[in-house]
mmCIF file as Biopython writes it, N, C-alpha, C and O atoms, coordinates in Angstrom:
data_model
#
loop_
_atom_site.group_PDB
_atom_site.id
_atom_site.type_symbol
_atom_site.label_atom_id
_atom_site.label_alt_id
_atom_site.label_comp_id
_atom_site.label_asym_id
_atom_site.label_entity_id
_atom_site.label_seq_id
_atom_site.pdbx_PDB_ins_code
_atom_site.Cartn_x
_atom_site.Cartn_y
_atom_site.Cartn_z
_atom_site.occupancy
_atom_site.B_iso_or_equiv
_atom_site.auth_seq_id
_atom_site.auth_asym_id
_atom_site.pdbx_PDB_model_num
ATOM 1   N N  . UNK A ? 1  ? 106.238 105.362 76.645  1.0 0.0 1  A 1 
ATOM 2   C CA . UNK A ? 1  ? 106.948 104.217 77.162  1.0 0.0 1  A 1 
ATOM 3   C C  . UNK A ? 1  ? 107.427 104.476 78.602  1.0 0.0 1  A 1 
ATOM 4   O O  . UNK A ? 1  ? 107.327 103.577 79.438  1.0 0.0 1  A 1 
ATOM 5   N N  . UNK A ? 2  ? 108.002 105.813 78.954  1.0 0.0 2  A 1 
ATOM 6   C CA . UNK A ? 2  ? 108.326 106.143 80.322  1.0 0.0 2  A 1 
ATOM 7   C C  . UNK A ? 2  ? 107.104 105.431 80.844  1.0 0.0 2  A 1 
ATOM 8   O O  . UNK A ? 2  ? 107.267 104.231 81.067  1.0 0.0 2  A 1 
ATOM 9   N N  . UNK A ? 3  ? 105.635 106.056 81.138  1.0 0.0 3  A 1 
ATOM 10  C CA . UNK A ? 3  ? 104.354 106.357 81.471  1.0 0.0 3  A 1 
ATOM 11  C C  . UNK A ? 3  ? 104.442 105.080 82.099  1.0 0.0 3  A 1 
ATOM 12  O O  . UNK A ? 3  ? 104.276 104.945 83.311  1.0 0.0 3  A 1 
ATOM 13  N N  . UNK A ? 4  ? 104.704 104.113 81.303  1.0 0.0 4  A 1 
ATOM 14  C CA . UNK A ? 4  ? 104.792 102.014 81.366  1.0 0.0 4  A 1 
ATOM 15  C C  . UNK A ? 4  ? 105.220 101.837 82.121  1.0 0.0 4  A 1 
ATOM 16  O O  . UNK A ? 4  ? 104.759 101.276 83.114  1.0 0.0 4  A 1 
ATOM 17  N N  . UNK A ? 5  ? 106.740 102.422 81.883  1.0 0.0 5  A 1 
ATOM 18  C CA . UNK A ? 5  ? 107.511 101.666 83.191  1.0 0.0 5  A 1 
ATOM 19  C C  . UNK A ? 5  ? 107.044 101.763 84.219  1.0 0.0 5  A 1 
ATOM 20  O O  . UNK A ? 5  ? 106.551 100.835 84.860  1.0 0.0 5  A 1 
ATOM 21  N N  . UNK A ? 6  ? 107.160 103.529 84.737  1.0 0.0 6  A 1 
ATOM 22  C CA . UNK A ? 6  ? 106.419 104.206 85.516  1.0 0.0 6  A 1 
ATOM 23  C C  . UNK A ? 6  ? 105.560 103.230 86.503  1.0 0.0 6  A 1 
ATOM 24  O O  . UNK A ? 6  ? 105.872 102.710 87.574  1.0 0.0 6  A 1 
ATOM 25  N N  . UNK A ? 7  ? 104.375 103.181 85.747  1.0 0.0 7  A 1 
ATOM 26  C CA . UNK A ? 7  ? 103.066 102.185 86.145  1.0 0.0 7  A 1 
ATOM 27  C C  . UNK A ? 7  ? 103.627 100.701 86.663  1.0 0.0 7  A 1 
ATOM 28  O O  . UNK A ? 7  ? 103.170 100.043 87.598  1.0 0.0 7  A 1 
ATOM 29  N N  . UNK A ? 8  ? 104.559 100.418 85.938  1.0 0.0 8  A 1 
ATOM 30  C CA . UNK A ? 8  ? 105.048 98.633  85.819  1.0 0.0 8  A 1 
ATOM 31  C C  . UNK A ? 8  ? 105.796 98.789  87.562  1.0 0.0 8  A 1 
ATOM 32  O O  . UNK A ? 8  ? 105.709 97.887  88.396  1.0 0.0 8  A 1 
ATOM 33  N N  . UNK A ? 9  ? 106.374 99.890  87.761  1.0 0.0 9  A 1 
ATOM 34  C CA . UNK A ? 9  ? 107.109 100.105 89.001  1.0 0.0 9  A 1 
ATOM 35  C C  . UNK A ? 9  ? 106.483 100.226 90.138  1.0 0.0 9  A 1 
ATOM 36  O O  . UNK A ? 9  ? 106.770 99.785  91.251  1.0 0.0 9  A 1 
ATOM 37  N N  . UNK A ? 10 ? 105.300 101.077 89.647  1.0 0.0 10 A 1 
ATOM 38  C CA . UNK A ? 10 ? 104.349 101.361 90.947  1.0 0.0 10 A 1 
ATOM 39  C C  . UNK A ? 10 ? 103.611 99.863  91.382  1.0 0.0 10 A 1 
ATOM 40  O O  . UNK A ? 10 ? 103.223 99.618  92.524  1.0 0.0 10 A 1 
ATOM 41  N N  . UNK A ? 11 ? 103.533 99.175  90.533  1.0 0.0 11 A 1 
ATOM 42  C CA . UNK A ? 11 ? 102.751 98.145  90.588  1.0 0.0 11 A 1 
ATOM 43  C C  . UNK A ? 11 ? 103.515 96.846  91.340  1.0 0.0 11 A 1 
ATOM 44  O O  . UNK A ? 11 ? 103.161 95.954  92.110  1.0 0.0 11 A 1 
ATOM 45  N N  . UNK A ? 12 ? 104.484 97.159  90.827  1.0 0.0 12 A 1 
ATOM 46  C CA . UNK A ? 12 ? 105.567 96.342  91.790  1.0 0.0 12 A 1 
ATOM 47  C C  . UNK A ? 12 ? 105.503 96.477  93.461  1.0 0.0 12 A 1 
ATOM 48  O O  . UNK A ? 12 ? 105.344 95.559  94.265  1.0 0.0 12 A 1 
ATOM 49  N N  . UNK A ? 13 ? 105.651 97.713  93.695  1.0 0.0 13 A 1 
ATOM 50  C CA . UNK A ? 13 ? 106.196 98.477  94.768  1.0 0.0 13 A 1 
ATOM 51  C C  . UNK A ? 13 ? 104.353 98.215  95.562  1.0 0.0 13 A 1 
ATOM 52  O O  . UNK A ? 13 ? 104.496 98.419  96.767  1.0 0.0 13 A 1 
ATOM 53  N N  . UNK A ? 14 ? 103.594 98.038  95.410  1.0 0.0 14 A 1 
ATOM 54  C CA . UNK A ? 14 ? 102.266 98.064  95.360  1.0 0.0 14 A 1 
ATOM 55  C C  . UNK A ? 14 ? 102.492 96.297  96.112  1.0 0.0 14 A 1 
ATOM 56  O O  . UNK A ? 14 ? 102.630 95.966  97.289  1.0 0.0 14 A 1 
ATOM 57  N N  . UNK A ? 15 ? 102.464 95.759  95.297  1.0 0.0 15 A 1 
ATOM 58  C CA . UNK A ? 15 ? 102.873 94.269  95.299  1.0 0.0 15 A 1 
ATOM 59  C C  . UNK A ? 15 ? 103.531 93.321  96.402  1.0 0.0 15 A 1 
ATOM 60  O O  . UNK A ? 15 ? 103.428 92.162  96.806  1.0 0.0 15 A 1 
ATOM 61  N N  . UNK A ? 16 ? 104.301 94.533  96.670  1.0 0.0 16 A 1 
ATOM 62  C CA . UNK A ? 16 ? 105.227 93.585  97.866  1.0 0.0 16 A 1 
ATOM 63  C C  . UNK A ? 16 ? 105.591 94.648  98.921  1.0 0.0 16 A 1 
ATOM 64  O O  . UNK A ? 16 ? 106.739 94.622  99.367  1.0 0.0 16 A 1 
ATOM 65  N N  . UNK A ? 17 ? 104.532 95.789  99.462  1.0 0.0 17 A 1 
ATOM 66  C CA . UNK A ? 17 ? 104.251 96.053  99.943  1.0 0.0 17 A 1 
ATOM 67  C C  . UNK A ? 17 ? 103.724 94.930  101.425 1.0 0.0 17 A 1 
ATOM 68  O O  . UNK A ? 17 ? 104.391 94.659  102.423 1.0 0.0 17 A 1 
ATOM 69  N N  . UNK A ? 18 ? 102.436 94.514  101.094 1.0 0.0 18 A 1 
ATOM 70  C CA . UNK A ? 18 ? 102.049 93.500  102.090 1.0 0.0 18 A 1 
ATOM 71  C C  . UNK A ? 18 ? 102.853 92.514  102.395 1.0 0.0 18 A 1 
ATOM 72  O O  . UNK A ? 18 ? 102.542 92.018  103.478 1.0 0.0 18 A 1 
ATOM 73  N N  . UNK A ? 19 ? 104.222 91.770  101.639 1.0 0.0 19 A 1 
ATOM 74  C CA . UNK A ? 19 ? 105.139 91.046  102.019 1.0 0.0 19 A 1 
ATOM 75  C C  . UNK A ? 19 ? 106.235 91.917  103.373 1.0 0.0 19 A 1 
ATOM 76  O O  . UNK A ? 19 ? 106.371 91.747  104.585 1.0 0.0 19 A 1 
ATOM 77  N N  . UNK A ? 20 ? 106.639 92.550  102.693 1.0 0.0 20 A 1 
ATOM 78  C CA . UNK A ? 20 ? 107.791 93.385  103.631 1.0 0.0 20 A 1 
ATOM 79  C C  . UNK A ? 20 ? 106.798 93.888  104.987 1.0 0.0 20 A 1 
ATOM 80  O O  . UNK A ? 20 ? 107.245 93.702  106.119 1.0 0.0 20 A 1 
ATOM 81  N N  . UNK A ? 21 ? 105.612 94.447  104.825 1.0 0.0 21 A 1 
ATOM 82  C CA . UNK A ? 21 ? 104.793 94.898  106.173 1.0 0.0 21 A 1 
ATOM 83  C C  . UNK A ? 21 ? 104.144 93.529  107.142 1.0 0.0 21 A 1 
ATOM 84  O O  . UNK A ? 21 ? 104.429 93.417  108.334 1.0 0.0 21 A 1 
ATOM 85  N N  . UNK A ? 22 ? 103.264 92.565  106.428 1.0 0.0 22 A 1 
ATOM 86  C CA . UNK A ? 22 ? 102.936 91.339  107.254 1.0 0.0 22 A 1 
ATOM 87  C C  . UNK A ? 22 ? 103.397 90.438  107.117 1.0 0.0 22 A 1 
ATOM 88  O O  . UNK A ? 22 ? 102.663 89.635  107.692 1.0 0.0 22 A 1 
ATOM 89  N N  . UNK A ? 23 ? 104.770 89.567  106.420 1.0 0.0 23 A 1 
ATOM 90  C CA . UNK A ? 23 ? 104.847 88.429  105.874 1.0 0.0 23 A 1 
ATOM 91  C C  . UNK A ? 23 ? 103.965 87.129  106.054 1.0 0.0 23 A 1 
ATOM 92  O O  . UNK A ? 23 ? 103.488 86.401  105.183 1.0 0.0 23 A 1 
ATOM 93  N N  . UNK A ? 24 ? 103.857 87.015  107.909 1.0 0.0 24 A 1 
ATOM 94  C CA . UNK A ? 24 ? 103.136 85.791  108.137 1.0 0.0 24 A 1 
ATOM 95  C C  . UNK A ? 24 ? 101.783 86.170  107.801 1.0 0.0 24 A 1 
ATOM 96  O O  . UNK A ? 24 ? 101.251 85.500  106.916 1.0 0.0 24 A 1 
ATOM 97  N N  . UNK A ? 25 ? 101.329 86.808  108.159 1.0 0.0 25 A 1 
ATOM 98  C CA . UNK A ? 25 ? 100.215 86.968  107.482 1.0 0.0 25 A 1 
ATOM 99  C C  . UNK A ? 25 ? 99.724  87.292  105.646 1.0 0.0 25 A 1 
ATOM 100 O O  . UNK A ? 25 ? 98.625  87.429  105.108 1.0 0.0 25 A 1 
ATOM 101 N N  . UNK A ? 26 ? 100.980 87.314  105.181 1.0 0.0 26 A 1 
ATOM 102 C CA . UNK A ? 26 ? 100.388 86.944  103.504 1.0 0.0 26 A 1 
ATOM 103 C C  . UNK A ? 26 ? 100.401 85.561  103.589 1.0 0.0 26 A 1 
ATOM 104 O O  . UNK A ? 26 ? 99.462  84.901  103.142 1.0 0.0 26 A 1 
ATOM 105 N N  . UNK A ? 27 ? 101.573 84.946  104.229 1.0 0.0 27 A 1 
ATOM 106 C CA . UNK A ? 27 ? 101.688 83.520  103.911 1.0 0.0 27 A 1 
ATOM 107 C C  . UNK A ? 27 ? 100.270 82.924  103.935 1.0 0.0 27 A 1 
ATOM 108 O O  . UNK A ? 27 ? 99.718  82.324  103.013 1.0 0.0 27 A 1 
ATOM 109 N N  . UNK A ? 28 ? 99.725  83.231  105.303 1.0 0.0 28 A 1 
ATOM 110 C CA . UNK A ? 28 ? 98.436  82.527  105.508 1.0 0.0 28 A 1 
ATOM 111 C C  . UNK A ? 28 ? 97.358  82.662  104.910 1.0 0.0 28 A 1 
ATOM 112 O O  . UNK A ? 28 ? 96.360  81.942  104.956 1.0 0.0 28 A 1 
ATOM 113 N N  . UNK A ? 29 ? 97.584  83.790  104.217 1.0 0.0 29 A 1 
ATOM 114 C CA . UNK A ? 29 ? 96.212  84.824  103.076 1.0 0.0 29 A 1 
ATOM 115 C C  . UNK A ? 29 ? 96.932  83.326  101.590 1.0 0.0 29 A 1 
ATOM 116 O O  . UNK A ? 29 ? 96.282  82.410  101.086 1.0 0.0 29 A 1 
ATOM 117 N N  . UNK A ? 30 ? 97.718  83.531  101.466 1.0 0.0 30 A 1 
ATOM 118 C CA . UNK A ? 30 ? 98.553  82.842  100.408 1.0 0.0 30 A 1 
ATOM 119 C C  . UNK A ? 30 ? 97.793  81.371  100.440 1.0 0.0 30 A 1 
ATOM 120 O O  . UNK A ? 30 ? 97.231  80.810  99.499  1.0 0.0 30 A 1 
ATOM 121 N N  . UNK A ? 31 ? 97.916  81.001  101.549 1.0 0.0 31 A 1 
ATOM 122 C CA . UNK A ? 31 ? 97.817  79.562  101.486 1.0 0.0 31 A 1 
ATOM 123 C C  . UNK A ? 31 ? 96.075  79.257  101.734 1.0 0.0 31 A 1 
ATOM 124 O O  . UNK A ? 31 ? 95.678  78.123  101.467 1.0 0.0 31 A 1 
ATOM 125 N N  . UNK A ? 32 ? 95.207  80.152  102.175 1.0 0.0 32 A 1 
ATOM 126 C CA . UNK A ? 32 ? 93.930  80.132  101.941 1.0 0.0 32 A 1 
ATOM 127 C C  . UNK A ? 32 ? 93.534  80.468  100.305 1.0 0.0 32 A 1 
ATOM 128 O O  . UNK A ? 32 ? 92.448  80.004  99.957  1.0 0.0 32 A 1 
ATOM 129 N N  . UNK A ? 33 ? 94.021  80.950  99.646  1.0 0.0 33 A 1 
ATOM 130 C CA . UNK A ? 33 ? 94.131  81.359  98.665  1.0 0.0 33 A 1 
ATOM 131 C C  . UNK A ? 33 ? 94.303  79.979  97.492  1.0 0.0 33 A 1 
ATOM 132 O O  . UNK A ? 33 ? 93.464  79.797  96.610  1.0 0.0 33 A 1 
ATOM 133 N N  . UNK A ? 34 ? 95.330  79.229  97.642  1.0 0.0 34 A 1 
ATOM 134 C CA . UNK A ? 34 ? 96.002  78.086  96.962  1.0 0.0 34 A 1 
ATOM 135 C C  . UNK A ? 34 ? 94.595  77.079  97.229  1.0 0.0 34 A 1 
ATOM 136 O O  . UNK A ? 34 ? 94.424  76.380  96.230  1.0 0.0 34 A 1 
ATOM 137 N N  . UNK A ? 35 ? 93.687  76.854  98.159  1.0 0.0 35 A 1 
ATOM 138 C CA . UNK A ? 35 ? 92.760  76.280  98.620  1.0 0.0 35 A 1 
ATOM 139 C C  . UNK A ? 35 ? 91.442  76.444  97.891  1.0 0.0 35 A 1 
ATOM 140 O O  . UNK A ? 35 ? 90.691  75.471  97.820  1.0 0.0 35 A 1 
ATOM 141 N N  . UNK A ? 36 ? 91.124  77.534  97.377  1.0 0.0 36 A 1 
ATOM 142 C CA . UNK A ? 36 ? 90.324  78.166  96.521  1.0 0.0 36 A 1 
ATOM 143 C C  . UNK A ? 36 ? 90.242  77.075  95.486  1.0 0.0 36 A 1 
ATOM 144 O O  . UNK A ? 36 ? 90.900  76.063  95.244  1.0 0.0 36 A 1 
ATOM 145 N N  . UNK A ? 37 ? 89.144  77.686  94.947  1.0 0.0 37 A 1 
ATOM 146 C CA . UNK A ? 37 ? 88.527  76.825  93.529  1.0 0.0 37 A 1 
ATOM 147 C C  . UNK A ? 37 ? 89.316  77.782  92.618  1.0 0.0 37 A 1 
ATOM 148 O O  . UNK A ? 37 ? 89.570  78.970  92.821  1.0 0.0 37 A 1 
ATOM 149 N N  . UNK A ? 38 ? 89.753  76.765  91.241  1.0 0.0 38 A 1 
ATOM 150 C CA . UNK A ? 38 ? 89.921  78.123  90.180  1.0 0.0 38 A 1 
ATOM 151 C C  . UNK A ? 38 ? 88.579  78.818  89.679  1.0 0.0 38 A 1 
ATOM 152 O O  . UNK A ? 38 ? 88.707  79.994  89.340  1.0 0.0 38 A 1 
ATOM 153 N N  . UNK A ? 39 ? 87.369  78.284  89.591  1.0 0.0 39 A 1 
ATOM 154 C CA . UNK A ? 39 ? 86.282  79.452  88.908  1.0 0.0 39 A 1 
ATOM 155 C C  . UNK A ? 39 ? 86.173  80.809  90.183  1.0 0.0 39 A 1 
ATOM 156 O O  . UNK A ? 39 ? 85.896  81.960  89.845  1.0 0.0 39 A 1 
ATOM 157 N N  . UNK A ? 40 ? 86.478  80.366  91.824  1.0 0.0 40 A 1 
ATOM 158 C CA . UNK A ? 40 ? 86.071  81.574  92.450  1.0 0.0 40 A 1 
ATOM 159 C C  . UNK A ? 40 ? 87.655  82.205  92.290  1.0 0.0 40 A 1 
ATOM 160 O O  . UNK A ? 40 ? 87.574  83.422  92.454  1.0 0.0 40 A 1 
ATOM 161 N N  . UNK A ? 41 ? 88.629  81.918  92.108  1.0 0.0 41 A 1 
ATOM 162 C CA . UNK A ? 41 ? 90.109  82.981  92.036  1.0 0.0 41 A 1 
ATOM 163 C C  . UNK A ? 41 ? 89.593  83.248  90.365  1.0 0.0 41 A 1 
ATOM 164 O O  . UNK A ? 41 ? 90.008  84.372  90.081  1.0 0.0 41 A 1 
ATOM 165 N N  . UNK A ? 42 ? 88.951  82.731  89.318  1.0 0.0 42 A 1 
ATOM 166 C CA . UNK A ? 42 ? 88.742  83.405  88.124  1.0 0.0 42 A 1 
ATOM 167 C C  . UNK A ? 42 ? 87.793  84.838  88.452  1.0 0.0 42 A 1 
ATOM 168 O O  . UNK A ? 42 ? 88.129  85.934  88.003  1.0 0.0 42 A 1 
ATOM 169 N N  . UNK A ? 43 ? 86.703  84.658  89.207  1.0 0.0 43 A 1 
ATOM 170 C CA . UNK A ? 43 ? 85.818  85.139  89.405  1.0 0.0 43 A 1 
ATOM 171 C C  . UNK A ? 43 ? 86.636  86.908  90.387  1.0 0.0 43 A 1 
ATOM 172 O O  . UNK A ? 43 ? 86.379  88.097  90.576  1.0 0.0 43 A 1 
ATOM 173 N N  . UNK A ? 44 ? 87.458  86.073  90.629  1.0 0.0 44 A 1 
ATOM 174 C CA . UNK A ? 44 ? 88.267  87.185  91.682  1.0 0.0 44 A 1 
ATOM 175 C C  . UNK A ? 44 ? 88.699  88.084  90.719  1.0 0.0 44 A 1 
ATOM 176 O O  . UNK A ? 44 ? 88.308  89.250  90.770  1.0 0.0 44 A 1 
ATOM 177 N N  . UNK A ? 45 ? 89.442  87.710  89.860  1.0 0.0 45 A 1 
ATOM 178 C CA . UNK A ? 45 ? 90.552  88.378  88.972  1.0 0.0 45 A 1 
ATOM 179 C C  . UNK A ? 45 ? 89.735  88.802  88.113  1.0 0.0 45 A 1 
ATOM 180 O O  . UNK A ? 45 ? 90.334  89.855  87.897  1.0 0.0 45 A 1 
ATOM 181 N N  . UNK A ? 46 ? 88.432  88.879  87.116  1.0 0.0 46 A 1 
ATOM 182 C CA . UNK A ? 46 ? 87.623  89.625  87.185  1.0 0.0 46 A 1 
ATOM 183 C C  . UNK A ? 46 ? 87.019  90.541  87.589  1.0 0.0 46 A 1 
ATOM 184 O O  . UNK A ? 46 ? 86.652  91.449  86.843  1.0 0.0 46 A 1 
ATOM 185 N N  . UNK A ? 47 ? 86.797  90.515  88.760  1.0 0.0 47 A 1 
ATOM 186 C CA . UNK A ? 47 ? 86.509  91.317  89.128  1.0 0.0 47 A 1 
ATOM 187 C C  . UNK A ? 47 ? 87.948  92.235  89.572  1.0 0.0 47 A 1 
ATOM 188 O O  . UNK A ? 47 ? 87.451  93.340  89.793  1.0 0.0 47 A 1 
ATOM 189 N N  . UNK A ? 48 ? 88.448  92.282  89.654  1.0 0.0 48 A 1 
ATOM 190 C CA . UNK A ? 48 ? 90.210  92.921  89.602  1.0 0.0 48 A 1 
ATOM 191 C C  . UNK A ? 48 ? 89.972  93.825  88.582  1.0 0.0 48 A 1 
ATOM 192 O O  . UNK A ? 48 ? 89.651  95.010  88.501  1.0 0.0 48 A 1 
ATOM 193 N N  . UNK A ? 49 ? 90.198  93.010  87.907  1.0 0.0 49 A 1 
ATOM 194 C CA . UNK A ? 49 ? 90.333  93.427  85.919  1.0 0.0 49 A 1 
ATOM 195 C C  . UNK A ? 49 ? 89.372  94.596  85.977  1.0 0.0 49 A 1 
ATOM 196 O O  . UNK A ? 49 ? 89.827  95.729  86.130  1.0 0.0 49 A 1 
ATOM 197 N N  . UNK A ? 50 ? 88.151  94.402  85.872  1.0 0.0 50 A 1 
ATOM 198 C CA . UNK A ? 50 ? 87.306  95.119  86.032  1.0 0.0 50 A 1 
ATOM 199 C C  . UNK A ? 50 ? 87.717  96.681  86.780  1.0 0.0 50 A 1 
ATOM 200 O O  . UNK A ? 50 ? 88.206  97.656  86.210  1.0 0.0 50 A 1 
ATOM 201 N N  . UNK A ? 51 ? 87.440  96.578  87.852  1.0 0.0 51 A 1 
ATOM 202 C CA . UNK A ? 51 ? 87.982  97.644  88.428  1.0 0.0 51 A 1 
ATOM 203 C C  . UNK A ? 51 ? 88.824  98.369  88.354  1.0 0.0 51 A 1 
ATOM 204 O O  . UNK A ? 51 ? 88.526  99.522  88.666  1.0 0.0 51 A 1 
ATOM 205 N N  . UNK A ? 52 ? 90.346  98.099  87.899  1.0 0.0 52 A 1 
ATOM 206 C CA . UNK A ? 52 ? 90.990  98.350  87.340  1.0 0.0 52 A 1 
ATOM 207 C C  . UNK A ? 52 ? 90.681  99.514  85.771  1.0 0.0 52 A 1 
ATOM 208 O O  . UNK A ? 52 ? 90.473  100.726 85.719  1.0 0.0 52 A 1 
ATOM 209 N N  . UNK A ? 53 ? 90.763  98.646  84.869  1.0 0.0 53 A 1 
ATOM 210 C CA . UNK A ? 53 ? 90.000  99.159  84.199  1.0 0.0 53 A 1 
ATOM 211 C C  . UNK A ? 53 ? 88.884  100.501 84.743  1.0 0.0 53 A 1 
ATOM 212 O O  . UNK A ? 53 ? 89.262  101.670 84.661  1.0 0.0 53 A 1 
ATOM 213 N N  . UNK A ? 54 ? 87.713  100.192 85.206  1.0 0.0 54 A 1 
ATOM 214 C CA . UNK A ? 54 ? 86.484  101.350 85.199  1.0 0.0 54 A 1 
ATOM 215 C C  . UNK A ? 54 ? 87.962  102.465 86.592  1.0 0.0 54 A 1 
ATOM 216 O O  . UNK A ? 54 ? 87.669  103.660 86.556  1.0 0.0 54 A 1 
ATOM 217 N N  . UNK A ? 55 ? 88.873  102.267 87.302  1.0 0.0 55 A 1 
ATOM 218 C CA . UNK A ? 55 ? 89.490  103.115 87.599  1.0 0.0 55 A 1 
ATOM 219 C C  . UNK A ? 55 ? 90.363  104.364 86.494  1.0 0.0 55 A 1 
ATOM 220 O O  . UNK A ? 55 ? 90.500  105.587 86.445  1.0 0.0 55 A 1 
ATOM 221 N N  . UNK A ? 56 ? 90.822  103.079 85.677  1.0 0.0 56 A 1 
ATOM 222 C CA . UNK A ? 56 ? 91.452  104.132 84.427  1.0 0.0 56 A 1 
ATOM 223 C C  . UNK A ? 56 ? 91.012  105.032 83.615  1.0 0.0 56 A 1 
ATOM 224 O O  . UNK A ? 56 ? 91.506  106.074 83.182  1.0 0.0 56 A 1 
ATOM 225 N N  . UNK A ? 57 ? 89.587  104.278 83.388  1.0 0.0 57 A 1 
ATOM 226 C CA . UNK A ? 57 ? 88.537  105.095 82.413  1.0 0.0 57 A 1 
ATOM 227 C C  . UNK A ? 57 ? 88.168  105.966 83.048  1.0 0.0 57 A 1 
ATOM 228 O O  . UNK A ? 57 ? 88.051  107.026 82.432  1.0 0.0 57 A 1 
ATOM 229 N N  . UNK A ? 58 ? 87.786  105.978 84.624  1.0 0.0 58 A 1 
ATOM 230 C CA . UNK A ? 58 ? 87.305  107.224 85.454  1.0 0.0 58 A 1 
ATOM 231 C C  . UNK A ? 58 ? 88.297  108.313 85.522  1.0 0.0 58 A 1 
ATOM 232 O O  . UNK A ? 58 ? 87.813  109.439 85.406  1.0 0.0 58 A 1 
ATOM 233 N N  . UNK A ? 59 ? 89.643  108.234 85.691  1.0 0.0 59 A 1 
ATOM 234 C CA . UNK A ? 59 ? 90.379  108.818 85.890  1.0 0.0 59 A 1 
ATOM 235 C C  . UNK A ? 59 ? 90.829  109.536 84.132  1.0 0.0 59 A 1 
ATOM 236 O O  . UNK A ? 59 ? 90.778  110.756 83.973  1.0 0.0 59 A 1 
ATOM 237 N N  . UNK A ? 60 ? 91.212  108.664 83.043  1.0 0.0 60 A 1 
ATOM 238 C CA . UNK A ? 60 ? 91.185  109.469 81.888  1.0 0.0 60 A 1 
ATOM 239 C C  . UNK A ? 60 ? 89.838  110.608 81.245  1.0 0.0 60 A 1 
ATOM 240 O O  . UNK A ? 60 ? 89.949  111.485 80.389  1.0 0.0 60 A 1 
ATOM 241 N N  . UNK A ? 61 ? 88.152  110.025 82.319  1.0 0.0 61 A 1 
ATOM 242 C CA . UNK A ? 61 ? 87.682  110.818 81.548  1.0 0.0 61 A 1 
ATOM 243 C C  . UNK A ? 61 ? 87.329  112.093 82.129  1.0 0.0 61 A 1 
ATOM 244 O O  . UNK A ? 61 ? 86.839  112.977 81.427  1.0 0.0 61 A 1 
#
């Protein structure tokens, strides 16, 4: 359960990273973003997922 948080924190800190360093420039990433189709932001987050994943598995094996 530590391990979770752990991860849940880094992921945070990960997160809003690019806010606190570029703001105007997430905004504008943000708002190109909102413009998107949902199948290509599905298609995105897939591929996220993905990677994610084959990172963990690389790293546990």
């Amino acid at each position: 359960m530590k391990l979770l948080i752990l991860l849940i924190g880094m992921v945070l800190i990960f997160e809003g990273l690019p806010y606190v360093a570029a703001p105007e420039s997430m905004q504008a990433w943000l708002k190109k973003i909102s413009e998107m189709a949902p199948g290509q932001l599905r298609v995105m987050g897939l591929i996220a997922m993905a990677s994610g994943l084959l990172l963990c598995w690389i790293i546990q094996g």
